[in-house]
TIVO-2410 file (N, C-alpha, C; in nm, 3 decimals):
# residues 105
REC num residu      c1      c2      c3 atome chaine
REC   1      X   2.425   1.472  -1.011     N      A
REC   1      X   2.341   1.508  -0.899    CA      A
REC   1      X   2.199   1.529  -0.952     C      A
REC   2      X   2.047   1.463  -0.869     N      A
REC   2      X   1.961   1.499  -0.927    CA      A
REC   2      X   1.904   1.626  -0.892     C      A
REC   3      X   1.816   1.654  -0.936     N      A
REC   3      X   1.745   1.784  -0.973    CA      A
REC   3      X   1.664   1.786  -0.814     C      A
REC   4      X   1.618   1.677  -0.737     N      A
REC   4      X   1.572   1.680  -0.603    CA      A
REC   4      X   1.672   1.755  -0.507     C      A
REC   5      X   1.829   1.670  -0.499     N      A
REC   5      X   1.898   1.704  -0.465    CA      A
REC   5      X   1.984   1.829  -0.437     C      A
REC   6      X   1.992   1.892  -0.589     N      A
REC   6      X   2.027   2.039  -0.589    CA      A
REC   6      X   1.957   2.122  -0.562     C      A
REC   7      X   1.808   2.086  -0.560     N      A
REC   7      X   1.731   2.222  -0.551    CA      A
REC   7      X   1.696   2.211  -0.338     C      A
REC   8      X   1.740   2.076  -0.305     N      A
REC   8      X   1.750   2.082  -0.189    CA      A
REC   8      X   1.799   2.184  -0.124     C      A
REC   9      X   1.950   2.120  -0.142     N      A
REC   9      X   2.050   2.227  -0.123    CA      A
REC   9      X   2.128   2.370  -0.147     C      A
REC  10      X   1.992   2.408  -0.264     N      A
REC  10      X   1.982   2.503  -0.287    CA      A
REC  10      X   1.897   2.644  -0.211     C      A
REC  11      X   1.788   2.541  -0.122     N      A
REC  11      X   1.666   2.614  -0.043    CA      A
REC  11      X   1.710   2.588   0.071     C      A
REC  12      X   1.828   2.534   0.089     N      A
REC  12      X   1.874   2.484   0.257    CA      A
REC  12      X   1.930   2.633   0.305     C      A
REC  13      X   1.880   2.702   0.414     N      A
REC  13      X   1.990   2.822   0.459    CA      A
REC  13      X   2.129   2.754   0.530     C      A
REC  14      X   2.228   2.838   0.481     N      A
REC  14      X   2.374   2.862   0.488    CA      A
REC  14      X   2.384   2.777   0.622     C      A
REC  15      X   2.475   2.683   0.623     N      A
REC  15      X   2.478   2.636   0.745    CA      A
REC  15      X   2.472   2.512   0.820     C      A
REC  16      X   2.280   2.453   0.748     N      A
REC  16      X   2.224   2.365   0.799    CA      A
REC  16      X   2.198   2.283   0.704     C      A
REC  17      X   2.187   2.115   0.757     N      A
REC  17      X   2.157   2.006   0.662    CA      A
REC  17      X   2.039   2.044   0.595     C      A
REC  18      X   2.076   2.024   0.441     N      A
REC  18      X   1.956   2.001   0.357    CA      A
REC  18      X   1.815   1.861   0.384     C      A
REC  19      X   1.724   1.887   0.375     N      A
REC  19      X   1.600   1.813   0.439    CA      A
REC  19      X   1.623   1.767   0.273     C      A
REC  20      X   1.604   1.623   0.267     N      A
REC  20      X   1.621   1.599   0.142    CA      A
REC  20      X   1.498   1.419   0.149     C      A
REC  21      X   1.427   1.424   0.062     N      A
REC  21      X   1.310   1.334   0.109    CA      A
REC  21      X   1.342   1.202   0.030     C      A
REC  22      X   1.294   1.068   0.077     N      A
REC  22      X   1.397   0.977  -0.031    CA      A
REC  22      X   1.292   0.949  -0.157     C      A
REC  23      X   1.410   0.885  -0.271     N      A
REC  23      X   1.342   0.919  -0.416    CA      A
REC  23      X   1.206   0.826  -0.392     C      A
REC  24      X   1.150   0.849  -0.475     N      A
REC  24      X   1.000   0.774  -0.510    CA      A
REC  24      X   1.033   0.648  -0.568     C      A
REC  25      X   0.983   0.576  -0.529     N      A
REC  25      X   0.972   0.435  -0.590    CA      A
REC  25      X   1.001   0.351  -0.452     C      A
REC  26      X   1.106   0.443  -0.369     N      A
REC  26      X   1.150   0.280  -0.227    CA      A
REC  26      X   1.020   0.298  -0.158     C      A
REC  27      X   1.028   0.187  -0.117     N      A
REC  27      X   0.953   0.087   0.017    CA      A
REC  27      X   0.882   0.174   0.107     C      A
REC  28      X   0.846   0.239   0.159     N      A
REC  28      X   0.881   0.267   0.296    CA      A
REC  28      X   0.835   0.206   0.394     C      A
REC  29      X   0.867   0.199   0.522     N      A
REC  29      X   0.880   0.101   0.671    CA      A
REC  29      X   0.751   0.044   0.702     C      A
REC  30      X   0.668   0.120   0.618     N      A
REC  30      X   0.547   0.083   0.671    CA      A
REC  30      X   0.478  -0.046   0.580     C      A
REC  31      X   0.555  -0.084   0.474     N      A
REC  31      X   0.523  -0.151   0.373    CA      A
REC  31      X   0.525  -0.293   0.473     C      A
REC  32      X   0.683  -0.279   0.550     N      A
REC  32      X   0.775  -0.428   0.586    CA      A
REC  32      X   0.621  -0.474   0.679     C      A
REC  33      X   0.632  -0.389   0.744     N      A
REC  33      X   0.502  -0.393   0.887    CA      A
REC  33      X   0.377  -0.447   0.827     C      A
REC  34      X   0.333  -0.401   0.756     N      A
REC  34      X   0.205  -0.461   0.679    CA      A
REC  34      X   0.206  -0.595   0.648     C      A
REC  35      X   0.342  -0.625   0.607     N      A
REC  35      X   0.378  -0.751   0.518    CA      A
REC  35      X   0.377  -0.861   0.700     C      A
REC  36      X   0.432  -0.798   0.763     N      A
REC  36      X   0.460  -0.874   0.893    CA      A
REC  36      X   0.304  -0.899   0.977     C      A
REC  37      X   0.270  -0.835   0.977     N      A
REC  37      X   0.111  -0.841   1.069    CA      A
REC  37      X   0.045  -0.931   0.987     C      A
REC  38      X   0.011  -0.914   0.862     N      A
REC  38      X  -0.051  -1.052   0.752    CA      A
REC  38      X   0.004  -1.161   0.780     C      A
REC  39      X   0.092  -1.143   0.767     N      A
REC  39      X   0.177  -1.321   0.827    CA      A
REC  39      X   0.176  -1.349   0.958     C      A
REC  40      X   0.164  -1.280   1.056     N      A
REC  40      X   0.106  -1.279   1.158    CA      A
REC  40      X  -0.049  -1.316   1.229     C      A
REC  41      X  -0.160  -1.250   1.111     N      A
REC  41      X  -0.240  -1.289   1.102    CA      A
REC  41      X  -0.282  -1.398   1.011     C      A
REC  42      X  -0.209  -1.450   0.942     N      A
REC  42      X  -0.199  -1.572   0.906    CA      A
REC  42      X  -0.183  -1.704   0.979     C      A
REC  43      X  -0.096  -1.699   1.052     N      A
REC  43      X  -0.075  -1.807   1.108    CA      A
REC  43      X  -0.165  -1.806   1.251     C      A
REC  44      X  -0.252  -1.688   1.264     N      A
REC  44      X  -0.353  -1.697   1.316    CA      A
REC  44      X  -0.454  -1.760   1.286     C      A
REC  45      X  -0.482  -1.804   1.159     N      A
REC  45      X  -0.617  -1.880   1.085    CA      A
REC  45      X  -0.658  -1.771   0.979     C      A
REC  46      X  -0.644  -1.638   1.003     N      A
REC  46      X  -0.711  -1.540   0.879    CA      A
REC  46      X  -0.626  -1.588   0.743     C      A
REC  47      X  -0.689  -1.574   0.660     N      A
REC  47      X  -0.671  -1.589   0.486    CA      A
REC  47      X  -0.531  -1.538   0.460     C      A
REC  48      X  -0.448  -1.605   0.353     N      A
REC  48      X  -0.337  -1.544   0.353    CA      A
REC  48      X  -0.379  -1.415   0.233     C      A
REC  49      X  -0.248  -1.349   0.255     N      A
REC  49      X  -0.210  -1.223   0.115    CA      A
REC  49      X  -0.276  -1.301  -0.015     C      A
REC  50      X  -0.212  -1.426   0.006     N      A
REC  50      X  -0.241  -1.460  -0.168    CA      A
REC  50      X  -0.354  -1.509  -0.201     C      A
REC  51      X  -0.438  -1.557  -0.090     N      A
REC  51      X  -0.522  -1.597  -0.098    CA      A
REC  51      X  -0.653  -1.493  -0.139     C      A
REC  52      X  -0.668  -1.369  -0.070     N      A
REC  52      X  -0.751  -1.306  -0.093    CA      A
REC  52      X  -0.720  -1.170  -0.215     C      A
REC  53      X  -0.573  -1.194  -0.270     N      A
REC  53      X  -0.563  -1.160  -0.437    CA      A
REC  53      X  -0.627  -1.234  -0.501     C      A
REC  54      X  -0.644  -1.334  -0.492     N      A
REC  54      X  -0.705  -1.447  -0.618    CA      A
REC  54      X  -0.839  -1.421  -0.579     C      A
REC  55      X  -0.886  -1.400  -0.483     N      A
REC  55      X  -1.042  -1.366  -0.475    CA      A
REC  55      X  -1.068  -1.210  -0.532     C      A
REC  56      X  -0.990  -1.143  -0.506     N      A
REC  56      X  -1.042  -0.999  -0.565    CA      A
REC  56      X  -0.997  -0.938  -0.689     C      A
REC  57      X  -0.867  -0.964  -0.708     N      A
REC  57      X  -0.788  -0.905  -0.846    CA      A
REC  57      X  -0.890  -0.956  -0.900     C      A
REC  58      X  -0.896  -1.104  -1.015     N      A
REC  58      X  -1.003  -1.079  -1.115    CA      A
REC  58      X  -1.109  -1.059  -1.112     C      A
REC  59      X  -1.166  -0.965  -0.983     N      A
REC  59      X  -1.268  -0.900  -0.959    CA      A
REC  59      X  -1.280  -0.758  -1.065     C      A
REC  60      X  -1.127  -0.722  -1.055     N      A
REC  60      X  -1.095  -0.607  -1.119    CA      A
REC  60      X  -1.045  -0.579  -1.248     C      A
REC  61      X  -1.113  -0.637  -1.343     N      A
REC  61      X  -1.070  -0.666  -1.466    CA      A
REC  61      X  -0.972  -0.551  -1.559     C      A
REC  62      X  -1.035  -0.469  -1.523     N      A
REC  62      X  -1.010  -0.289  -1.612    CA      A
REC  62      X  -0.943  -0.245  -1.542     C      A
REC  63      X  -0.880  -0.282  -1.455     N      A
REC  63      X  -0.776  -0.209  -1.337    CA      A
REC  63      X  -0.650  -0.266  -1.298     C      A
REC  64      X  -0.546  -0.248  -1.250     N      A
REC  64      X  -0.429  -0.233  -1.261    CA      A
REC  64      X  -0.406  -0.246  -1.126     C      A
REC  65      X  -0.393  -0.366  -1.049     N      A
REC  65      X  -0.306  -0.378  -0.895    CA      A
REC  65      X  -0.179  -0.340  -0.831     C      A
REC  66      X  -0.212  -0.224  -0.779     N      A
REC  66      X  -0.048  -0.143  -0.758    CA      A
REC  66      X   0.011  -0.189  -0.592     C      A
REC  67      X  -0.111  -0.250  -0.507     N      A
REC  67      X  -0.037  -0.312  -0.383    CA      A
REC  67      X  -0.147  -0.296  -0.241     C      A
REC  68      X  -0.109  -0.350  -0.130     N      A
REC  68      X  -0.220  -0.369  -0.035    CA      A
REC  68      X  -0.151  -0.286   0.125     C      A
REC  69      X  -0.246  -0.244   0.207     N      A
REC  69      X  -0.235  -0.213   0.357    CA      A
REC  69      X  -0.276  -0.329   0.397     C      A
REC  70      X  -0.253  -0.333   0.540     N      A
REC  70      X  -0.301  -0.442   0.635    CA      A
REC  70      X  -0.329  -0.391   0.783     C      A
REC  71      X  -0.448  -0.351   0.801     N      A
REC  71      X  -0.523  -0.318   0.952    CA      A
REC  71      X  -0.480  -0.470   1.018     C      A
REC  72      X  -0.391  -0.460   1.123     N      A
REC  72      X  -0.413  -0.543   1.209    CA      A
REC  72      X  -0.531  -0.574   1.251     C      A
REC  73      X  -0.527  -0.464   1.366     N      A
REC  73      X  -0.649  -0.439   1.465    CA      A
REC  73      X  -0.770  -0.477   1.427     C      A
REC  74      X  -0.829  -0.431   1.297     N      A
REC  74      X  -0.954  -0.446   1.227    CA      A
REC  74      X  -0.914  -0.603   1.105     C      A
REC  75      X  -0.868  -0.636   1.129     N      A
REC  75      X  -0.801  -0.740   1.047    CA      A
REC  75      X  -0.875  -0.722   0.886     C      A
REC  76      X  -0.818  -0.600   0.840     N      A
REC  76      X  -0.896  -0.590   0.677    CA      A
REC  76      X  -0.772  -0.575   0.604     C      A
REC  77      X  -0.737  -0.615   0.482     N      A
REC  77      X  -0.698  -0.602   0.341    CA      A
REC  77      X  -0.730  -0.491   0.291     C      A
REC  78      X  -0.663  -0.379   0.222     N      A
REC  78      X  -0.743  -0.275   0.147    CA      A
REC  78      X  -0.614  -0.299   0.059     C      A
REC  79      X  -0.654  -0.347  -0.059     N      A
REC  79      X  -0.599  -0.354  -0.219    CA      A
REC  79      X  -0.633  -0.240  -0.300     C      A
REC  80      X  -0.523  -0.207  -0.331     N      A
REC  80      X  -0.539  -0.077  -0.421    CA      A
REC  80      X  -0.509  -0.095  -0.554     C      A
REC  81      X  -0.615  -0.032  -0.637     N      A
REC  81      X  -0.608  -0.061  -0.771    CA      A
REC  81      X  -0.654   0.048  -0.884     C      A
REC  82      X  -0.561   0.115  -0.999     N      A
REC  82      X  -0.574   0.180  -1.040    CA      A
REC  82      X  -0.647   0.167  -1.186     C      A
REC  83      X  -0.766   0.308  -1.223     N      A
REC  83      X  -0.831   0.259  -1.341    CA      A
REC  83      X  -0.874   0.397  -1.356     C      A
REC  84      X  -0.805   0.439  -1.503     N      A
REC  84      X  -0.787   0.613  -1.558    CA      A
REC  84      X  -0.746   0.662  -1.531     C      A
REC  85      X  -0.683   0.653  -1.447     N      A
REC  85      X  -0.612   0.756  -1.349    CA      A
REC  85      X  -0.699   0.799  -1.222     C      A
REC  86      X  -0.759   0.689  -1.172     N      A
REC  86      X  -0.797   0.720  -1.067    CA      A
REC  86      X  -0.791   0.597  -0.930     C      A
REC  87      X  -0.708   0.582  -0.863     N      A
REC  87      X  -0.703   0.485  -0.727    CA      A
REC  87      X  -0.871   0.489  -0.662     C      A
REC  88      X  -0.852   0.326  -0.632     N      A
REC  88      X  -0.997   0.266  -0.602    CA      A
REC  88      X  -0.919   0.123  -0.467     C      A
REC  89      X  -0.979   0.188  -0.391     N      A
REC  89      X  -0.976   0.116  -0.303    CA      A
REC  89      X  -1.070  -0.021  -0.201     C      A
REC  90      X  -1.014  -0.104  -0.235     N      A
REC  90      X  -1.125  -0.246  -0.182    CA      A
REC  90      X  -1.092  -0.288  -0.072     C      A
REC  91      X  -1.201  -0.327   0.043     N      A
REC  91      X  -1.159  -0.340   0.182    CA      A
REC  91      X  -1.176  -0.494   0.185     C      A
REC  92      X  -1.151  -0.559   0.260     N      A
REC  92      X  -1.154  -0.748   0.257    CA      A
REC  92      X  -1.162  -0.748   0.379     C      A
REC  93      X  -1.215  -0.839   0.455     N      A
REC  93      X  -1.199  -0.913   0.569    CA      A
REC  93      X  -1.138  -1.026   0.595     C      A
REC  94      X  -1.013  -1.023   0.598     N      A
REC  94      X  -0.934  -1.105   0.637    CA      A
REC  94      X  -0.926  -1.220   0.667     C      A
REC  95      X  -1.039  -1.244   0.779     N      A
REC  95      X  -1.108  -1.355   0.819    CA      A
REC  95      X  -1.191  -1.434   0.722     C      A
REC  96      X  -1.274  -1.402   0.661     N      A
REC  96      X  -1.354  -1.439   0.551    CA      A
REC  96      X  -1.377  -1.419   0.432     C      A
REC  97      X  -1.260  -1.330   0.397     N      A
REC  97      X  -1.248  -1.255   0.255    CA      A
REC  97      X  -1.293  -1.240   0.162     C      A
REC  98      X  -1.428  -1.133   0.242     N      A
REC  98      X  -1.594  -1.083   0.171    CA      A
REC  98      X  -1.506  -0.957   0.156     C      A
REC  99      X  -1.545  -0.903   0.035     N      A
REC  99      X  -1.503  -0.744  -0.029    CA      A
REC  99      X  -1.638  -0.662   0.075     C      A
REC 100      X  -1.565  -0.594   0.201     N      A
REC 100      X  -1.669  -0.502   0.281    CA      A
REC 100      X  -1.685  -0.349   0.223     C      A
REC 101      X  -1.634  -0.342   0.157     N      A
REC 101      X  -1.604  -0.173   0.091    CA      A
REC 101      X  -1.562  -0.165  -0.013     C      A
REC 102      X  -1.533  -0.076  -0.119     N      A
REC 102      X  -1.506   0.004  -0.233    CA      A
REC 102      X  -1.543   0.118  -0.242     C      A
REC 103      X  -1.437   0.223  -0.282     N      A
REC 103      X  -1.432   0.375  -0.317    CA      A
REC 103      X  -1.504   0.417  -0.447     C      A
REC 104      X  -1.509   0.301  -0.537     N      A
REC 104      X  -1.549   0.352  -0.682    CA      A
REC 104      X  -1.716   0.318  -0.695     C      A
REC 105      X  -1.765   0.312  -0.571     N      A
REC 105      X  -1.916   0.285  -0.570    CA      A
REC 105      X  -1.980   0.122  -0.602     C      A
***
């Protein structure tokens, strides 16, 4: 049993289901959705996923690509990429996949 688990059910009062959160590393729902609206907006005419990695990753030489959101609505890319320990976030336009933003200045 892990150490999440027991100490769950350890803080659970007598009685009631332990609230138990799932381990780190899965997916979550919101990943599938992201992945679906890009392909969605893909076959709309906007740029695919892979297309606007190859425009920005070796933008990011010193940094480390850990994965992307997808604004429908605003049809932007925000690729996230880690460097020192610090997440840096790049916004794309979908449509034309100009880098509109960055967190690291």
């Amino acid at each position: 049993m892990s150490m999440t688990v027991l100490l769950a059910l350890l803080a659970a009062p007598m009685g009631s289901p332990p609230m138990i959160e799932p381990p780190m590393g899965m997916a979550p729902d919101q990943r599938r959705g992201d992945q679906m609206r890009a392909f969605q907006a893909r076959k709309e005419g906007n740029l695919s996923l892979r297309e606007i990695e190859q425009r920005v990753v070796p933008t990011m030489r010193d940094s480390q690509y850990i994965g992307f959101d997808y604004d429908a609505g605003a049809q932007i890319y925000t690729l996230k990429f880690l460097r020192n320990g610090t997440v840096i976030w790049v916004e794309v336009d979908g449509r034309t996949g100009k880098i509109i933003g960055r967190t690291d200045g």
